[in-house]
C-alpha positions as MATLAB code, in Angstrom:
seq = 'XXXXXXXXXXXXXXXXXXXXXXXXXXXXXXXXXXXXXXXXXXXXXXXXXXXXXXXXXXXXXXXXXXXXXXXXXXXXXXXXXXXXXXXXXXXXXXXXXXXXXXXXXXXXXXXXXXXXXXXXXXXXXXXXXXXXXXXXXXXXXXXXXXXXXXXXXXXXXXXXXXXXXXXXXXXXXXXXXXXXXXXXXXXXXXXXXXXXXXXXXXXXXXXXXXXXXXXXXXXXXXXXXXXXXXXXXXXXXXXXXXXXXXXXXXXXXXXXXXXXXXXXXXXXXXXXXXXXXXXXXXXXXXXXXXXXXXXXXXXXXXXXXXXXXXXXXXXXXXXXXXXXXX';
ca = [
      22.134  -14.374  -35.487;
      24.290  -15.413  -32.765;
      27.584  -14.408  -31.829;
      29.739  -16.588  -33.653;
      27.844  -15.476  -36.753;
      28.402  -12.446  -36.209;
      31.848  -12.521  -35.910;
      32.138  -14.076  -39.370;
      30.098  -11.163  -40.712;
      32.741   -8.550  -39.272;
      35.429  -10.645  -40.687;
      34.060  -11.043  -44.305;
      32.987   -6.836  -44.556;
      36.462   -5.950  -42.926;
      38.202   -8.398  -45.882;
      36.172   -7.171  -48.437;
      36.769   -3.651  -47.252;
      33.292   -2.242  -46.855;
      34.371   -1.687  -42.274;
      37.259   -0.713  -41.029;
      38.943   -1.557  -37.773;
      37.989    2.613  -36.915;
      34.633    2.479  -37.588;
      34.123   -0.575  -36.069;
      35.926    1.065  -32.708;
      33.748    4.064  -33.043;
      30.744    1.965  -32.991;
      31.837    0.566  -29.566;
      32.342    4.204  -28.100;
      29.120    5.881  -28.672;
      27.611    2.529  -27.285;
      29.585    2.860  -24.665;
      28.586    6.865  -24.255;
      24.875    5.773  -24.396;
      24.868    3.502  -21.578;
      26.895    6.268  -19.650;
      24.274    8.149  -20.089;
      21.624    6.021  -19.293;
      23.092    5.057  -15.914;
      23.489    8.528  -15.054;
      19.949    9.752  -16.146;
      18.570    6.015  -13.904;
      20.723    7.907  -11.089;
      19.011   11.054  -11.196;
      15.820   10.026  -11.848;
      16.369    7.331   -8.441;
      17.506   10.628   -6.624;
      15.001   12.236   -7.508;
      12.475    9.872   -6.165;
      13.807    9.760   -3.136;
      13.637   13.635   -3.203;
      10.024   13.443   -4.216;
       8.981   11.406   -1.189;
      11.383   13.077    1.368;
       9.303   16.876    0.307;
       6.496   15.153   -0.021;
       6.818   13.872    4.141;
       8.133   16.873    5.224;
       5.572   19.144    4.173;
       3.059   16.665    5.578;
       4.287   16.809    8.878;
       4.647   20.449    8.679;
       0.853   20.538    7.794;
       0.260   18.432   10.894;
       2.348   20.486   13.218;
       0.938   23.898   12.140;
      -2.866   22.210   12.622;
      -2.029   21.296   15.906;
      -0.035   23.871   17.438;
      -1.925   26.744   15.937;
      -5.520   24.927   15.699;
      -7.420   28.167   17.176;
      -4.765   30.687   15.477;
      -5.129   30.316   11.853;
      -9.156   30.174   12.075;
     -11.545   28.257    9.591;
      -9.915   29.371    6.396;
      -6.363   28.629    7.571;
      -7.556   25.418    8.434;
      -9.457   24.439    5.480;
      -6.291   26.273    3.163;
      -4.111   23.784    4.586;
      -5.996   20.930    3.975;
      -8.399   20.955    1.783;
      -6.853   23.717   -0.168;
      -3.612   21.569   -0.624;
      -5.222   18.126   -1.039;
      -7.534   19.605   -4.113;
      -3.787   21.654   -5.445;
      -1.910   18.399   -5.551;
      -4.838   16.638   -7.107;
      -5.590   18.572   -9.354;
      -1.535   19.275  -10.228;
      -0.755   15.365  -10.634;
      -3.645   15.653  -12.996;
      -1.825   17.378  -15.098;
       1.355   16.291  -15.453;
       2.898   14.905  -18.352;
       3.816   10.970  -18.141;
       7.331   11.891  -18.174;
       6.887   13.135  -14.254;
       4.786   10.347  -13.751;
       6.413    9.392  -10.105;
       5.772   13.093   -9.121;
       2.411   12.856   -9.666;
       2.157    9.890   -8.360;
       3.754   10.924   -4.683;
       1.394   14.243   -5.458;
      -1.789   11.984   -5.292;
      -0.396   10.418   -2.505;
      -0.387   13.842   -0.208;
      -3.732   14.963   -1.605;
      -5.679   11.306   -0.156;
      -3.641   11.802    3.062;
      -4.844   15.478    3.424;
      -8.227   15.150    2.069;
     -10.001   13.403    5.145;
      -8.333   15.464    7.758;
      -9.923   18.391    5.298;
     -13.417   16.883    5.697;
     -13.065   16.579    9.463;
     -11.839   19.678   10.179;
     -15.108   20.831    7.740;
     -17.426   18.725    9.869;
     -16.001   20.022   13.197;
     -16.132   23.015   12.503;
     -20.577   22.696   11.597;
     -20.279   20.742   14.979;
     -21.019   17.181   12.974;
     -19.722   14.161   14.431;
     -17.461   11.832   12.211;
     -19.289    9.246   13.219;
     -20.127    5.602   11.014;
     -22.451    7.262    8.886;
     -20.192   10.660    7.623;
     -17.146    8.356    7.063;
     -19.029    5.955    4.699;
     -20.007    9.208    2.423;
     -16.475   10.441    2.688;
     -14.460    7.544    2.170;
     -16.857    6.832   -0.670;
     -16.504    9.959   -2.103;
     -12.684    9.854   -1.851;
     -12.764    6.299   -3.613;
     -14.849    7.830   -6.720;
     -12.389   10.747   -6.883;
      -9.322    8.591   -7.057;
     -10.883    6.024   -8.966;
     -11.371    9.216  -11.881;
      -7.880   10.018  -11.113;
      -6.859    6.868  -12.544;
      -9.442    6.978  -15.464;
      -7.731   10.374  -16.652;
      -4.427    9.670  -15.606;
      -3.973    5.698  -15.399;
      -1.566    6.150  -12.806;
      -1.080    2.811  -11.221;
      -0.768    4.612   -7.269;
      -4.641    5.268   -8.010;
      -5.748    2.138   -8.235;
      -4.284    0.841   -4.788;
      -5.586    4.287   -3.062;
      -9.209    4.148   -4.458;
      -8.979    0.632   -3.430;
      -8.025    1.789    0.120;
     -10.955    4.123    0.071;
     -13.049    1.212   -1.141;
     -12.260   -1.059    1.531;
     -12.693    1.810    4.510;
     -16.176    2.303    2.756;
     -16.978   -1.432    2.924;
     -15.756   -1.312    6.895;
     -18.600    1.736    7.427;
     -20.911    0.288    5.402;
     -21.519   -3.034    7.437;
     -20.816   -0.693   10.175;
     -24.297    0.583    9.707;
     -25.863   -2.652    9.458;
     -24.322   -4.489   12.405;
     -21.518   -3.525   15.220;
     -18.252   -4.429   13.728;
     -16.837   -6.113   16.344;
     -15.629   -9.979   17.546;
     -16.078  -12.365   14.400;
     -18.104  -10.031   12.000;
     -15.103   -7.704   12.261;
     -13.025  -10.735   11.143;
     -15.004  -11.953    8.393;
     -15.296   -7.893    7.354;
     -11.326   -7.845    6.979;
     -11.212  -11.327    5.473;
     -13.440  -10.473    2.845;
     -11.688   -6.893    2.016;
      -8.316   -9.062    2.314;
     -10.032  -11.634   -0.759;
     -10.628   -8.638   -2.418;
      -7.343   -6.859   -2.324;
      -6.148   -9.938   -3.248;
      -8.139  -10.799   -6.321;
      -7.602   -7.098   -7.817;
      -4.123   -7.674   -7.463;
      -3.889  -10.644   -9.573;
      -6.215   -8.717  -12.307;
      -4.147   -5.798  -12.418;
      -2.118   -5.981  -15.910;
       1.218   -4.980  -16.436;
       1.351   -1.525  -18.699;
       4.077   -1.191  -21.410;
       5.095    2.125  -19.808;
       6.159   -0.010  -17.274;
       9.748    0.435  -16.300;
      11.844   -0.762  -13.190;
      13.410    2.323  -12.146;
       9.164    3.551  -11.708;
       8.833    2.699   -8.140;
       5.082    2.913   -8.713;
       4.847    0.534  -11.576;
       2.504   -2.129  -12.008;
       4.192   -5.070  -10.425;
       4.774   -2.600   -6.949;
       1.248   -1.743   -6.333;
       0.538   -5.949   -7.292;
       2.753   -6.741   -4.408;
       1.586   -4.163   -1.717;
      -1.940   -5.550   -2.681;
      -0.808   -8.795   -2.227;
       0.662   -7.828    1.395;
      -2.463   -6.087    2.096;
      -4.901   -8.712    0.889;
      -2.482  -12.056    2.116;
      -1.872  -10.541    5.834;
      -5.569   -9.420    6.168;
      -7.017  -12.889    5.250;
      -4.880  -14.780    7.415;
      -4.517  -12.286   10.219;
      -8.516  -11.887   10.561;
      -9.223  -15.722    9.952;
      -6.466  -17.059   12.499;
      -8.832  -14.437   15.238;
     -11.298  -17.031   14.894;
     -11.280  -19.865   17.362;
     -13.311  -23.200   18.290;
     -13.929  -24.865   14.953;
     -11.675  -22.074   13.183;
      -8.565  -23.240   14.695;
      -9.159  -26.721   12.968;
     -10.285  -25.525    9.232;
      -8.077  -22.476    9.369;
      -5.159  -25.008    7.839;
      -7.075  -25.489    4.750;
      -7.143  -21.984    4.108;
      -3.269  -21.647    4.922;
      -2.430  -24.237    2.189;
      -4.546  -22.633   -0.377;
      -2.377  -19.413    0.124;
       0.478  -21.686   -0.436;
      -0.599  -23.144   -3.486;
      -2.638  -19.473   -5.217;
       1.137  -18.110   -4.052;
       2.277  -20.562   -6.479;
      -0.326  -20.273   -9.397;
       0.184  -16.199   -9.545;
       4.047  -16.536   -8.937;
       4.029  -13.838   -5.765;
       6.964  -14.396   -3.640;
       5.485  -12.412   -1.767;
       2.396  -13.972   -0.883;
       4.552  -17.431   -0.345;
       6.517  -15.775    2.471;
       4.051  -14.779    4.421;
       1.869  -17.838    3.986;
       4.829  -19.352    5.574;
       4.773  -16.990    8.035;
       1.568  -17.244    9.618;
       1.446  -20.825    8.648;
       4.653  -20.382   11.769;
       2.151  -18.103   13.567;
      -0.667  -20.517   13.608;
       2.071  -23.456   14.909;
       2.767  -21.057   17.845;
      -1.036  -20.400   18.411;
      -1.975  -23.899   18.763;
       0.987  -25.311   20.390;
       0.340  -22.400   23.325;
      -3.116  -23.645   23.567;
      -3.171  -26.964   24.108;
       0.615  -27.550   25.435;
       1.810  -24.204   27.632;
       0.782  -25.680   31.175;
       1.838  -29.119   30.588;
       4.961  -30.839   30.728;
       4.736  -31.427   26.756;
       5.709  -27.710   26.278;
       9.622  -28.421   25.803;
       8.901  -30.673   23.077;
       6.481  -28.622   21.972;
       9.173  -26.115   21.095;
      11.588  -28.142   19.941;
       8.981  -29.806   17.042;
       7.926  -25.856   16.377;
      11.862  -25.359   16.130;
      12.100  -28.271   13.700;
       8.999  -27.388   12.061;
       9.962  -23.819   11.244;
      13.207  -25.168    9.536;
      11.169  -27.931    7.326;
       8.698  -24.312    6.390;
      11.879  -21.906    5.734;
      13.273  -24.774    3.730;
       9.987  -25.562    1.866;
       9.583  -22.420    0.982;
      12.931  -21.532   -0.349;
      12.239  -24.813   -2.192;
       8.900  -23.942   -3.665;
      10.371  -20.312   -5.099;
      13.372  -21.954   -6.828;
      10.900  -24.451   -8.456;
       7.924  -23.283   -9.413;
       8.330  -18.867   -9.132;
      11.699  -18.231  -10.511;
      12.096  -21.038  -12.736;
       8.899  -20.187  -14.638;
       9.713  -16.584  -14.611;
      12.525  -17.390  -16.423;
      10.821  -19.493  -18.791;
       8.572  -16.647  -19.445;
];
């Protein structure tokens, strides 16, 4: 029913006599009272977010400060209590928590994977046994299967992205072991976790619990992945040089085009970005001693319009116009 229809329905029930002009006025104030209230409970709730992560910072620099100042003071125990002991607390707190306080338990998680590997070092220090390649794959993979339960029990979308972090520092250690990351294996190591991040970040559905204000919902932990993935892909493949510096483009215009197919602003902006970066790289190569660099400039000048524009282009056309659509 649209609104002229509607309209005519007023005006037929109010000659008829079944509304009045008061109940019809009465109808408009408690509307008007519920979104009152719904902007103020969206305020609160966005204050207390930022609450939330403010504690949440604080008392992780105060844990810092009190390891390092008073590292030989508060012994073993003290050590481990403020640590471990807190990490397994606020794990085992935003475990519990009722999907109401989902954000809290979600900045909760956060503190206990921050806290939990300085726990396990200050464990292995203390039995004199070196964090070395080996003891970080075994943590890091133990960390991912403890978040990755966290989400099974909780489904709390910050999960995901930190047992995926823990995932991707346990690939790192992994071919670590086999061969020295370093030079072009450490490349292809990130470009490969960087695929990765990218791929689970395009699988990850969005949840009917879902709601803007959440500032963990599904579409925020999409787009971090999507930072994550795009800037390690790029990053680690425009390391490589010789033949790299030539095929490296065809990779670049993929990101442009996969930017388009999963509708990621995010992912379009920086393609453009180090699409600019890789434009600086080669121009300093091949121009920066001759007398060609001037020009050089001024066609990266020109050229970094023509991408800003493109992009901006691209968005309107084929992201925001489909979003709409949907």
């Amino acid at each position: 029913m649209d609104k002229q229809q509607l309209l005519s329905l007023i005006k037929e029930k109010a000659q008829e006599g079944t509304i009045t002009l008061s109940e019809v006025k009465e109808q408009f104030k408690k509307n008007e009272t519920h979104l009152d209230d719904t902007n103020a409970d969206s305020s609160t709730s966005k204050l207390s977010y930022v609450l939330y992560g403010i504690g949440a910072l604080i008392a992780l620099v105060g844990v810092l400060v009190l390891i390092v100042t008073y590292w030989e003071d508060i012994g073993f125990v003290g050590r481990i209590g403020v640590t471990l002991g807190i990490a397994f607390t606020t794990y085992i707190s935003a475990l519990c928590m009722k999907e109401e306080h989902s954000v809290l338990s979600s900045v909760l998680l956060i503190v206990s994977a921050i806290l939990a590997p300085i726990g396990i070092i200050v464990v292995l220090r203390n039995f004199n046994i070196e964090f070395n390649v080996q003891t970080q794959m075994w943590s890091s993979l133990a960390l991912a299967i403890i978040f990755c339960t966290a989400y099974s029990y909780t489904k709390r979308n910050i999960a995901i992205l930190l047992s995926l972090l823990f995932t991707g520092w346990t690939y790192y250690t992994l071919i670590d072991t086999l061969f020295p990351v370093t030079g072009d294996i450490a490349a292809w190591t990130t470009c490969i976790v960087g695929i990765a991040y990218v791929s689970c970040a395009y699988l990850l559905k969005e949840k009917n619990i879902d709601t803007d204000i959440n500032i963990f919902n599904t579409q925020s932990i999409k787009n971090i992945l999507y930072i994550l993935g795009t800037s390690m892909t790029l990053g680690s493949l425009l390391t490589l040089g010789g033949i790299f510096d030539l095929i490296i483009i065809l990779p670049l215009f993929c990101a442009f085009y996969l930017s388009l197919f999963i509708k990621s602003k995010i992912m379009l902006g920086l393609s453009a970005l180090f699409l600019v970066i890789y434009i600086f790289k080669m121009t300093g190569i091949y121009f920066a001693n001759s007398i060609g660099w001037p020009f050089a400039l001024i066609i990266i000048g020109l050229l970094i319009i023509g991408i800003g524009y493109y992009s901006i282009y691209l968005s309107k056309k084929y992201i925001e116009n489909k979003s709409q659509k949907l």
